[in-house]
N, C-alpha and C positions, 0 to 999 in steps of 0.2 A: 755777512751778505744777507740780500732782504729777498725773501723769496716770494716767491706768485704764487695763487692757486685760484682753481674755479672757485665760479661763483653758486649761487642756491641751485637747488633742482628748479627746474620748470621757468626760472626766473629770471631777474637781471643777474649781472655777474658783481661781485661785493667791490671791496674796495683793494685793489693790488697794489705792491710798496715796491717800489724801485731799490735799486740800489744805490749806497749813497757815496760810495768810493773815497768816505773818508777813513780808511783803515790807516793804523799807529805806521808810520814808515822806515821800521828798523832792520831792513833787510829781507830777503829774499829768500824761497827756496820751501822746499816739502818735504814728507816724512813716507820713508822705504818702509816695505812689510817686515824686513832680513832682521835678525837681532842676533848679537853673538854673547859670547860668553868667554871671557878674556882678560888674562891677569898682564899689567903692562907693568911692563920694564922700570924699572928704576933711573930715573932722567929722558925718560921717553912719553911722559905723564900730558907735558901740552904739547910734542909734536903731534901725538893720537887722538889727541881731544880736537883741536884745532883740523886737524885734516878731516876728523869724522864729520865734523859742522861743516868744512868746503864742499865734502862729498854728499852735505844736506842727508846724513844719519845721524838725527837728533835721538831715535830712540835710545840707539848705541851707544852716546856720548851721553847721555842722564842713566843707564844704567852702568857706564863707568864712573860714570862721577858720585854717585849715590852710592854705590858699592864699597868703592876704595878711595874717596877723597872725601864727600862730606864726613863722616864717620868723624874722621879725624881732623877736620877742619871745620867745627861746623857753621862758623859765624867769617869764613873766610869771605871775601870779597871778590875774590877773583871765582870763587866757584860757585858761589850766588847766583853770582852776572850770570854763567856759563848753561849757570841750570835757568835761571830766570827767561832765559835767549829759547833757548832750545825747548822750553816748556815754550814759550810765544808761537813758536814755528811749529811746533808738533797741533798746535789751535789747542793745550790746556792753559787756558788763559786765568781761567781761576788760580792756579798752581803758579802761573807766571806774576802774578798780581800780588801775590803771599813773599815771593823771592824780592821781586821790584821792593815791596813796603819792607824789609829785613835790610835790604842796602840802604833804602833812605832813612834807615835808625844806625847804619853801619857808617856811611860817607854821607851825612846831611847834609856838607858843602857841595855835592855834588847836582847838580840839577835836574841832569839827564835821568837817575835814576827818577828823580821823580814824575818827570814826563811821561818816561814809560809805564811806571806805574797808574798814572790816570791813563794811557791808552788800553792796558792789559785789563782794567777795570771796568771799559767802555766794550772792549771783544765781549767782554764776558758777562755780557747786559746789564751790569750794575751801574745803570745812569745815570743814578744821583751820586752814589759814590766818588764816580769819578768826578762829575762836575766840582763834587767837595774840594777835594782832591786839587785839582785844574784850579781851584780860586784861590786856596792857599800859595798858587806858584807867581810871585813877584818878580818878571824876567821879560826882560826889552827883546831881550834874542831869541824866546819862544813866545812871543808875543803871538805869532798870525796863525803856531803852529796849534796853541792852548782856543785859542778862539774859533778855529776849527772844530777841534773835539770838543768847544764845549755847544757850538754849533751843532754837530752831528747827535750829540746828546740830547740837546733839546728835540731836537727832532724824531728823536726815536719815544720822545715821552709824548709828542704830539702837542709840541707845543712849540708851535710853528711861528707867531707873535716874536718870542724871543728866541730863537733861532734866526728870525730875518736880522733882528737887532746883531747878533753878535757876527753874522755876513756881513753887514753895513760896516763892523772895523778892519775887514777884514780887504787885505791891496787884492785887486782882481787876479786870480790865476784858476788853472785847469780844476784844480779840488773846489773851489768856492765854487765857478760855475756849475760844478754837479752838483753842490748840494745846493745851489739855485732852482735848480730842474727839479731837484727830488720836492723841495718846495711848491713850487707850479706844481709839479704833478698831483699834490697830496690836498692841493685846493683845486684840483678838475683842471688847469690851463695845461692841458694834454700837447696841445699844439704848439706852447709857449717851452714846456718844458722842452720836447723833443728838439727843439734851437739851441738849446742850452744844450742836450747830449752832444746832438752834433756838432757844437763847437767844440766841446773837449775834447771828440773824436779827432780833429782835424788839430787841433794841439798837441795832442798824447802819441795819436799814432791809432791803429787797428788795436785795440780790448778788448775782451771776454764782457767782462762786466757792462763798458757803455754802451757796446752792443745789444747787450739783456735789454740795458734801458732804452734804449732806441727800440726794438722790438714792441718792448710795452707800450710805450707810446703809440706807437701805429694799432697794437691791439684795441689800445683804448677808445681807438678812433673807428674802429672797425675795418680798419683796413689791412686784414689779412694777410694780406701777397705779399707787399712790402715788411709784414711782419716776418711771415715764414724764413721771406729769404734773407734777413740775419740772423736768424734761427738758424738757419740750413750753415750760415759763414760760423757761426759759434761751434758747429756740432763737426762738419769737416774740420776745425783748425783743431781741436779735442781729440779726432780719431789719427789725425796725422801727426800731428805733436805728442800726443800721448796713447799708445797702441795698447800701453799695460793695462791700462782702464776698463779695457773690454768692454767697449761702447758694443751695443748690440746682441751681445753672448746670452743674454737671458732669453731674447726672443729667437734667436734661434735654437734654443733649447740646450746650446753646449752648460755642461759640469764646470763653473768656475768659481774662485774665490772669492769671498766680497772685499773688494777694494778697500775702504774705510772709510771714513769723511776724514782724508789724509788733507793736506794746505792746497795739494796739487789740484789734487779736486774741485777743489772752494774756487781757487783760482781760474781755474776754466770755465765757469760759471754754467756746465754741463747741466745741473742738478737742474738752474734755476730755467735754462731754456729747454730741457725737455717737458718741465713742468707747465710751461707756456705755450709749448707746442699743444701738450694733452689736449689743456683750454680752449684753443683752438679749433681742433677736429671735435671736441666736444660742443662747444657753440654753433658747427654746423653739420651737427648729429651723425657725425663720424666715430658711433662708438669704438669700433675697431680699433680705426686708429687713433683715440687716446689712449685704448690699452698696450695700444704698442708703443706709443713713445714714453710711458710708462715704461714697460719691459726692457726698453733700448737704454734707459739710463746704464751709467756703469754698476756691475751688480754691488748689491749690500747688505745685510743680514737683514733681518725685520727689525732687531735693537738699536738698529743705527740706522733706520730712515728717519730723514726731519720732517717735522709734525704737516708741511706742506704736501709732501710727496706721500704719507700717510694717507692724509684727507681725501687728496685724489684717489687713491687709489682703491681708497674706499669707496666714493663718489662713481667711481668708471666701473665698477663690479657691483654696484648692491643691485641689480637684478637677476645676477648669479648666482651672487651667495651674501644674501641679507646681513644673516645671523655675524657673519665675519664683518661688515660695514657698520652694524650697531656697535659691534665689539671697540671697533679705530674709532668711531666717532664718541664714544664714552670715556675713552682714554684718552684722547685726546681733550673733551671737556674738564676730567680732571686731572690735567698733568699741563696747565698754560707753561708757557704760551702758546696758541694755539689762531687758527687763524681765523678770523672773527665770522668766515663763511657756517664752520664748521657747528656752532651754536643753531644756526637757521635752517640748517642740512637735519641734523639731528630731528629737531620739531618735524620738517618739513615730509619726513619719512617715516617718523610715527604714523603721523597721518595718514602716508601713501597707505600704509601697514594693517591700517585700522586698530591702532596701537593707541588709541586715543586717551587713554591711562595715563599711560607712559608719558603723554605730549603735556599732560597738564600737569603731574610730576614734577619733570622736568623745568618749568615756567614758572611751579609753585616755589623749587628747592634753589632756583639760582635767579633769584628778583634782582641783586644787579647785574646779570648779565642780561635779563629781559628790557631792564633800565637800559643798559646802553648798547645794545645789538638789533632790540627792536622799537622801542618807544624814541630812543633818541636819531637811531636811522635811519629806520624803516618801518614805520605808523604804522603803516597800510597792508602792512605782511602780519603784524601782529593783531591786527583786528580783522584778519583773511583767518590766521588760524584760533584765534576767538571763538570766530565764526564757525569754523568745524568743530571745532573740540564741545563749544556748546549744542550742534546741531544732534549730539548724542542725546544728551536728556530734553531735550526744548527746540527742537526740530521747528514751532512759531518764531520763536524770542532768536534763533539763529537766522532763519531771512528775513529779520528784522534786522538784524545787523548785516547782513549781506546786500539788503535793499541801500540800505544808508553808504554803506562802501561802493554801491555800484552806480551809484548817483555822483556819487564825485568824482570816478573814474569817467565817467557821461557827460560831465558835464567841462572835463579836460578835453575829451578829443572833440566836444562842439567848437572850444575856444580851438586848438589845433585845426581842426577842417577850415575855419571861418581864416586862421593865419595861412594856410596855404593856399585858399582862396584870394588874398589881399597879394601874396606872392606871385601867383598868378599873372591877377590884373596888373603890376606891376612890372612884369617878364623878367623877374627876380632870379634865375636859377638857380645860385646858393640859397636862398630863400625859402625856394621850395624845394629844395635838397633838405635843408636843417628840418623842414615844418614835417618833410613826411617822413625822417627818421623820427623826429620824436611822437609823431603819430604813430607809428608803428609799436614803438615802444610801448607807448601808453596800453595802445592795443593786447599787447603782450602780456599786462597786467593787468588787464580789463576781463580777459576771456577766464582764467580760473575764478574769477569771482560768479561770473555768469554761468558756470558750470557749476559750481556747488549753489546756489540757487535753484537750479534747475534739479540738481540731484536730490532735493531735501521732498519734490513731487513727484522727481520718478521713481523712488523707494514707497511711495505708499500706493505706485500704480497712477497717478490722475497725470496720464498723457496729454491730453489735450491742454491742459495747463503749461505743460513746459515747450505744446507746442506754442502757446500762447507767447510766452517768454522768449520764445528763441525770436518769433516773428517781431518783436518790441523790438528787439536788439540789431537787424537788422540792417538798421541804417548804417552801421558802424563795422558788423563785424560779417555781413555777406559773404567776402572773399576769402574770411577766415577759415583754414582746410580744416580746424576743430570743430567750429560751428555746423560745418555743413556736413561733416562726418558726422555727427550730433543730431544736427537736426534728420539726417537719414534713419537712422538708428531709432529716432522717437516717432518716423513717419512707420517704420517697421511694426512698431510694439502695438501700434494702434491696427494695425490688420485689414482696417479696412480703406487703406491707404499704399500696399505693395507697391502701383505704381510708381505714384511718386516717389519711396523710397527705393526703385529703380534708377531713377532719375536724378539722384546725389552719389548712390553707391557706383555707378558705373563708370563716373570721371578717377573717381579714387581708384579703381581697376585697371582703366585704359592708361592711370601716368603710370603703370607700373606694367607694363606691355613687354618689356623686353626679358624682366624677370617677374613670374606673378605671385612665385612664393616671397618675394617684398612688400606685398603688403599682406595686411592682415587677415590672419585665419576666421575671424569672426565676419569680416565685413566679404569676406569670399562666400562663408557660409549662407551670410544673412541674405546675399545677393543669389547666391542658386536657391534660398528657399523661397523669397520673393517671383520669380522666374514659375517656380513651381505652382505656386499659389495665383498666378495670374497668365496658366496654363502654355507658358515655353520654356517648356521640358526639356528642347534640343539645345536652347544656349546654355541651361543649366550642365547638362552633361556636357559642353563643349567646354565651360571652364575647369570642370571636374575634368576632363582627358589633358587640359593644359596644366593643370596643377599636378596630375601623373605624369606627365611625361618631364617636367621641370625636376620632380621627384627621383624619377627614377637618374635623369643627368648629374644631379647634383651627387647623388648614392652612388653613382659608380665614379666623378672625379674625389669624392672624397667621401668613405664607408664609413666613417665615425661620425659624421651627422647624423641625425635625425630630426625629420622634418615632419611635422605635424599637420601641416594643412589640409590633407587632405583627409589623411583618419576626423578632422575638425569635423570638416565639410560631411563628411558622412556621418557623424554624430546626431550634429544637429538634424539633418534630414533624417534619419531616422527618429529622431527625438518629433519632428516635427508628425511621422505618418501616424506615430503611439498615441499623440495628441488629438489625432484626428479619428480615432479608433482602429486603423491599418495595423495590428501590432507583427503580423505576418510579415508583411512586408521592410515594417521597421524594425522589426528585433532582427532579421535577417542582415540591414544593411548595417545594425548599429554592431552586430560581431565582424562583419567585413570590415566595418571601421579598424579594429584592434588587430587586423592582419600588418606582420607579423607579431602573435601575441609578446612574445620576449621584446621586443621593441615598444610593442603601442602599448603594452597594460602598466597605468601609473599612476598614484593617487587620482589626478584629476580624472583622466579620462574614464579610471572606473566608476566615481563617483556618477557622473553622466549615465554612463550605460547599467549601472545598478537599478538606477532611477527607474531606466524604463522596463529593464526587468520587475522590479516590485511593482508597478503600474500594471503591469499583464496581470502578476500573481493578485492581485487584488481582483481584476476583472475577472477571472476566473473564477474564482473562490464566490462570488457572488453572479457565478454561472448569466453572466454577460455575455458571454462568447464563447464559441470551442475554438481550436486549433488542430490542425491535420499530426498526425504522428509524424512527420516528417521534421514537423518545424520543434517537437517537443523533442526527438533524438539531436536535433541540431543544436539546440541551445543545453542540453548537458554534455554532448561531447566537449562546444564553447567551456563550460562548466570546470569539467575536466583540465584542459589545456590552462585554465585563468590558474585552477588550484599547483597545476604543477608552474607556471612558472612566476606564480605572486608566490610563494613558499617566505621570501623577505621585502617585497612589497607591500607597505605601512598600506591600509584601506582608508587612515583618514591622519593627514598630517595637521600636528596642531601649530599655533599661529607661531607660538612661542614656543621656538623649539626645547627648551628646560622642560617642560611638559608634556611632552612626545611622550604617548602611548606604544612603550616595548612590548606589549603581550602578545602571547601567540594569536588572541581575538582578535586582533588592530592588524590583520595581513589579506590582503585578496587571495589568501588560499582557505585560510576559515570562512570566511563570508561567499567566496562560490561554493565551498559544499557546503554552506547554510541553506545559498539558492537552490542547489543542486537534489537536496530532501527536501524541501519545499515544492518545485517542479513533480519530482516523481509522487508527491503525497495527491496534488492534486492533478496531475494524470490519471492515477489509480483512483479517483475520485469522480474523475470522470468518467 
């Protein structure tokens, strides 16, 4: 079975494989958890063997057959087959492929053994093999069956050319048409293929599997809805047919056993449409729920997830827990097959990482994978991360290559605008259906270029240049919520532009009106500090009582959250009164911020409010300013409270966690009574 998985971060989605439903057709049936241990009877050897295979307990019947019959048979043919069979069904097809090739040197007259053995060879990805295999077989009456599998073969090598050829001998029925679609699909005719599913649907009957691929199709089209809900017919017929499975039990948090990657499984094609559900709710930034349809798979150890449900799973969590996502995505690069997103993921979070090492590493140590995942696929993503990885030493010679990428992203949506224009004046509606998806697209791949552009000026400070740049870009990307989120943010930094950057930050607040701890802690911040510095003071605390009150609702339906935004908000605004010389006023709201301490004090946020504590001890020490006794008992009592409950809160987490400073110095409880002797030296100083 050919499975799905998301596509890059940030990006388009890669390239997903349908499945091709031409599996060996030697019978039926899946493998039970139960295993016994059982000495049989003397002339009761095939009634038990035979009834254990009807009862579909192939474990049962290969460890009686291995036990007490091969031994002493061991080139038998009847127990070959038996074991050959029941390896097939159990999915060890490597092992069933070993037995098949021992009958075709036992019964060479026989034919069948050899068909199965090129089928057992093809389960078991060895697709040249089996095609071997398949050519050696000279047979009228496994003619359409050999031409099939060597169809399916070719196909899985991606060599699609002779795969069509060996379809074209092949009499039309329900198998061919699939591996017609899987064809269409794997050259883009998404909407050609999807005919092709659905004809075999309406020949076959209701499957697991054509379903998957009907799904994908519609995904690929973007048509969601009609995707989910054969998603939703896949995952009810799973949980009603199959209850053992324990579809859901992981998210609901029940104690259960891992299923296995048992045949029954395979067959339900559960794995492969939770896995395209995730994609889904992930493409319309429904984090949550990828992680949950993740979860809802039926459970399975971590040794036994396929490298697709992996990738995700890595993909849906690395802004929880990085250090585990680098771990799957490395593993996954060296243990292929793997799924060709996972190469692009990799880079792609270096970077996020600032792992820029790592990312050219990486690029330097696997040249044919950069050959065919980015230079032969995707140009434009490997001269995007080019562009970053060089913008470390040569910050010029990097938006020198960002320029030239951004120019031909510029100059697709001109040709795009100018086609939905002619769409237009023609009253085309599919026309300008197509023109303003793939404008949109383009867009999508347009804006990370024009932000790391923009980044390589606002790291050395020269604002007014990257307002310059946003304003260029304009034409195109206006409506973009990055851009104007962006461009807010760069009207901010400049200071003497608040308003205006009232005037971007405020739509971003108001979509988020019914919940406002949804959007961003920084852009709430940046907007009450704005507010303040252009003297209304009262909307500023009116956001701040709404992000408390959202605060306090959310902490009392569920106490194991913590929400941050508003300790943010008063960060900053305190960060902000220190800068303005106020340090009374800001050290005061920036320890308000870290109320309650056991909650607020964490790497990041003490890093912040350390800041503006050494910012005082400096202006002191160079008798700049006094301070009332009040405010100097307040900030060592703060002092106090930080050292008892940082006791094992790190003061400074490093990038790379292998590196992480254990010492007792690297804790917010040695570095507040560092500040803590510092304060009273120079109180007593004063």
């Amino acid at each position: 079975q050919f499975l799905y998985f998301i596509g890059m971060l940030g990006g388009t989605i890669g390239t997903a494989r349908p499945q091709t439903g031409a599996r060996p057709q030697t019978g039926a049936g899946g493998a039970t958890l139960g295993r016994i241990q059982a000495q049989v009877a003397d002339g009761q050897f095939t009634a038990t063997i035979y009834g254990l295979i009807r009862d579909h307990k192939y474990a049962e019947a290969v460890e009686i057959l291995t036990e007490q019959l091969e031994p002493n048979f061991p080139k038998n043919r009847a127990c070959s087959s038996l074991l050959a069979y029941c390896y097939y069904h159990m999915g060890n097809y490597d092992l069933a492929a070993q037995y098949y090739e021992q009958l075709t040197k036992i019964c060479p007259q026989v034919e069948e053994y050899q068909v199965y053995h090129a089928q057992s060879l093809y389960k078991a990805g060895l697709y040249a093999e089996s095609q071997k295999v398949s050519s050696l077989i000279e047979s009228d009456y496994n003619h359409m069956r050999l031409c099939k599998l060597q169809a399916a073969a070719c196909y899985e090598q991606e060599q699609l050319a002779e795969c069509k050829a060996y379809l074209d001998k092949c009499v039309e029925d329900p198998d061919v048409t699939v591996l017609q679609g899987c064809v269409l699909y794997k050259e883009g005719e998404f909407e050609k293929a999807l005919a092709k599913f659905s004809d075999a649907m309406n020949s076959l009957g209701p499957k697991a599997d054509l379903a998957y691929n009907v799904a994908l199709c519609h995904y690929r089209m973007k048509q969601y809805g009609p995707s989910l809900k054969h998603i939703g017919e896949i995952i009810e017929q799973g949980i009603k047919e199959h209850p053992e499975l324990g579809i859901g039990s992981n998210t609901e948090g029940l104690e259960v056993r891992s299923v296995g990657n048992t045949q029954t499984l395979k067959e339900t094609a559960l794995v492969e449409a939770f896995n395209l559900k995730a994609a889904i709710e992930y493409m319309m930034k429904n984090y949550a729920g990828a992680k949950e349809a993740l979860t809802d798979m039926p459970p399975r150890s971590d040794e036994e997830l396929d490298p697709v449900t992996l990738h995700n799973s890595a993909l849906v969590n690395m802004d929880q827990d990085p250090t585990s996502g680098f771990k799957k995505f490395k593993y996954l690069l060296q243990n292929p097959p793997f799924p060709p997103e996972t190469f692009q993921n990799l880079l792609l979070f270096y970077c996020k990482y600032d792992h820029y090492d790592h990312a050219a590493d990486v690029l330097a140590e696997n040249a044919h994978l950069t050959w065919k995942y980015l230079s032969q696929q995707s140009q434009s993503l490997y001269d995007f991360l080019d562009g970053m990885i060089t913008a470390q030493t040569s910050p010029p010679e990097a938006y020198r290559k960002f320029d030239v990428l951004a120019q031909k992203h510029v100059d697709d949506l001109r040709k795009l605008t100018k086609q939905i224009q002619v769409a237009k004046s023609k009253h085309d509606q599919e026309g300008i259906k197509t023109a303003l998806k793939n404008f949109d697209e383009a867009l999508e791949e347009y804006i990370p270029v024009l932000m790391q552009q923009a980044k390589i000026y606002w790291d050395i400070g020269n604002y007014p240049f990257v307002e310059k740049l946003f304003r260029q870009s304009a034409e195109f990307t206006s409506e973009h919520e990055v851009w104007k989120l962006n461009v807010a943010h760069v009207f901010f930094m400049q200071e003497a532009k608040f308003k205006e950057a009232i005037r971007y930050y405020e739509p971003v607040v108001e979509a988020n009106a019914e919940n406002i701890l949804n959007c961003s802690a920084i852009v709430l911040a940046n907007l009450c500090v704005a507010y303040i510095m252009t003297t209304q003071n009262d909307r500023a605390e009116e956001i701040m009582r709404r992000i408390e009150r959202e605060e306090e609702r959310l902490a009392f339906s569920d106490p194991e959250t913590q929400p941050l935004h508003l300790c943010i908000v008063n960060l900053v605004i305190g960060t902000l009164y220190c800068a303005k010389g106020n340090f009374e006023f800001g050290i005061t709201r920036i320890i308000k911020s870290l109320e309650p301490y056991h909650r607020k004090i964490m790497p990041d946020t003490w890093f912040y409010a350390k800041r503006c504590f050494l910012a005082l001890a400096s202006a002191l020490a160079k008798h700049m300013l006094t301070l009332k006794d009040n405010t100097f008992e307040e900030m060592l009592a703060f002092f106090d409270a930080a050292a008892m409950h940082g006791a094992k809160i790190p003061a400074v987490m490093a990038a790379d966690p292998s590196l992480q400073d254990h010492s007792v110095k690297n804790t917010v409880r040695y570095e507040a009574r560092v500040l803590k002797k510092l304060f009273m030296q120079l109180h007593d100083a004063c």
